[in-house]
C-alpha atoms as one frame of an Amber mdcrd trajectory, in Angstrom:
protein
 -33.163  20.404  12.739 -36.150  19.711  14.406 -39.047  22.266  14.612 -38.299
  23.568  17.956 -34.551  24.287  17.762 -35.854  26.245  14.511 -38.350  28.130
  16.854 -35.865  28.236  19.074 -33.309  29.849  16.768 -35.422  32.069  15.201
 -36.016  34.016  18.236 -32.485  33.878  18.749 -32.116  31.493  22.064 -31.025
  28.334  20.467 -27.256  28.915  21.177 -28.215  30.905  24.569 -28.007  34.061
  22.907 -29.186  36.987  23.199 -31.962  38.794  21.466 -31.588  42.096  20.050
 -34.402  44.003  22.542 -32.361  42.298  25.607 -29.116  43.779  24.290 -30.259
  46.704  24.065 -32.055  46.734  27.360 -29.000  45.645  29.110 -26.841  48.596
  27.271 -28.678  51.247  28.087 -28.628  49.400  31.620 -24.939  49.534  31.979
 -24.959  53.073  30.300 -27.197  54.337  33.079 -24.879  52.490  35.922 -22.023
  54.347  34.594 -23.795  58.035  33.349 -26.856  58.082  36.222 -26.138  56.192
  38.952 -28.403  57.518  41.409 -31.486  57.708  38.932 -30.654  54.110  38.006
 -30.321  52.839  41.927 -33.958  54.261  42.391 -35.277  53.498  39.889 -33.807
  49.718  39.925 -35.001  49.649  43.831 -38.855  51.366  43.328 -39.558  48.733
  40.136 -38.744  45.834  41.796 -42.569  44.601  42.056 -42.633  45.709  37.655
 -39.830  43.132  37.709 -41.814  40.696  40.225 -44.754  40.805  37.670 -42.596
  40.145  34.720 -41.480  36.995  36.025 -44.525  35.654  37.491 -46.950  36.644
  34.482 -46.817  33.439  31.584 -48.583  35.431  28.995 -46.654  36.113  26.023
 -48.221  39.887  26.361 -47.377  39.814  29.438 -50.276  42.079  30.146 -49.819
  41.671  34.027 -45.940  42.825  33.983 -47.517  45.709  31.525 -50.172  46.966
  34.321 -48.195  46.435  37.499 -45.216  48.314  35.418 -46.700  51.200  33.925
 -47.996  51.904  37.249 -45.520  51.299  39.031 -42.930  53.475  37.194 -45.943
  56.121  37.427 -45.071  56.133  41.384 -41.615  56.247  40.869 -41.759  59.237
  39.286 -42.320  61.401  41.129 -39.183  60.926  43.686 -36.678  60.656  40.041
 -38.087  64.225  39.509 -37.169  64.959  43.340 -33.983  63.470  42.816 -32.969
  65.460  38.960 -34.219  68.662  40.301 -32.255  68.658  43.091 -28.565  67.569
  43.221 -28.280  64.587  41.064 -26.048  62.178  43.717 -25.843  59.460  45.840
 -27.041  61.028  49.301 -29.740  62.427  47.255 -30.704  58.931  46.277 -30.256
  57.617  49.547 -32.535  59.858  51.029 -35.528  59.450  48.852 -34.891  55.129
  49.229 -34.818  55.257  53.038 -38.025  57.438  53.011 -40.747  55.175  54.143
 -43.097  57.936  52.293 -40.965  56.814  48.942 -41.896  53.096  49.553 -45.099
  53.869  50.420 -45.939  55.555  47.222 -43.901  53.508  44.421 -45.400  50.063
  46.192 -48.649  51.534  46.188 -48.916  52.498  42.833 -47.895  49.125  42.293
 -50.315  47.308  44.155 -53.209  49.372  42.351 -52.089  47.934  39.329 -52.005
  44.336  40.515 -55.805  45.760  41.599 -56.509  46.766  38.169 -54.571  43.260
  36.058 -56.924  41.468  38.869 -60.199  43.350  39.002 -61.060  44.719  35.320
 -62.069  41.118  34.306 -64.856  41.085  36.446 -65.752  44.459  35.702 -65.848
  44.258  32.188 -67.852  40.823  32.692 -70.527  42.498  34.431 -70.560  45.070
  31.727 -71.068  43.397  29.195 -73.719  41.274  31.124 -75.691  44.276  31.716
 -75.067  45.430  27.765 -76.364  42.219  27.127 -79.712  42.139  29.058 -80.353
  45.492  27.559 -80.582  43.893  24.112 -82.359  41.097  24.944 -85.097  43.832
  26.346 -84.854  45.642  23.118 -84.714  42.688  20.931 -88.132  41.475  22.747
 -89.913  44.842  22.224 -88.794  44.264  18.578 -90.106  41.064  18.906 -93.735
  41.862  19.906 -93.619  45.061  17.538 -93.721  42.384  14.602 -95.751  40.285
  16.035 -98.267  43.273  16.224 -97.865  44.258  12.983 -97.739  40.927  11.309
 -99.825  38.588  13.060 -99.089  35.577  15.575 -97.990  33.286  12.319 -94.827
  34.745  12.074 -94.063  33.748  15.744 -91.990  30.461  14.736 -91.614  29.877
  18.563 -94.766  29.942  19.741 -95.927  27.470  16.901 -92.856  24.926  17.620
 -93.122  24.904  21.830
């Protein structure tokens, strides 16, 4: 067996199966088709772009799918509490999914975290840049403090250069 049909089987995909976390993701799928049909219809329809992101993020973390979904189930929210504290049914679900003001929301929330997945690298970046020049400042003070107190022969850069 070579090493990737090991890999392969270890993870449980050799055969085409399935692995445990997917079965269980698809039961409780199937269990909310048949139990909660109208939560599962929104909520199926409002994390579409959580699914988008899954598929198009090649991380194994999957830290885009992880952003864009959190997020985006944050915006669905607040229409699946709309929808369990008032009648729990189809027409209610209908209603909230042909509310442009429902779209507007869940894909919003959405698209801030595609914002965030996209932006916090460069933030964090410049951060750390500016963390950075502060120690170089306070490693230079340090510097010249020694230099002070210990002469100019301990200044190994000044004598190389």
């Amino acid at each position: 067996m070579s090493t990737t049909n090991r890999q392969g089987a270890r993870r449980g995909r050799a055969s085409g199966g399935w692995n445990p976390g997917q079965m269980v993701f698809l039961g409780l799928f199937v269990a909310g088709m048949l139990f909660a049909l109208p939560t599962m219809l929104v909520l199926t329809l409002g994390l579409l772009p959580a699914l988008v992101a899954f598929v198009v993020d090649l991380h194994p973390r999957k830290y885009a799918a992880r952003c864009v979904g959190f997020l985006n189930f944050a915006g669905t929210l607040p229409f699946l509490v709309k929808l369990w504290s008032g009648q729990h049914d189809l027409m209610s679900a209908m209603k909230i999914l042909t509310d442009v003001y429902a779209w507007f929301v869940i894909y919003s929330a959405a698209a801030v975290g595609w914002l965030i997945f996209l932006g916090m690298p460069n933030v964090s970046g410049f951060i750390m840049e500016i963390h950075a020049a502060r120690r170089i400042r306070k490693l230079e003070a340090e510097r010249k403090n020694l230099i002070k107190e210990w002469g100019e022969e301990i200044d190994r850069t000044r004598r190389e250069s």
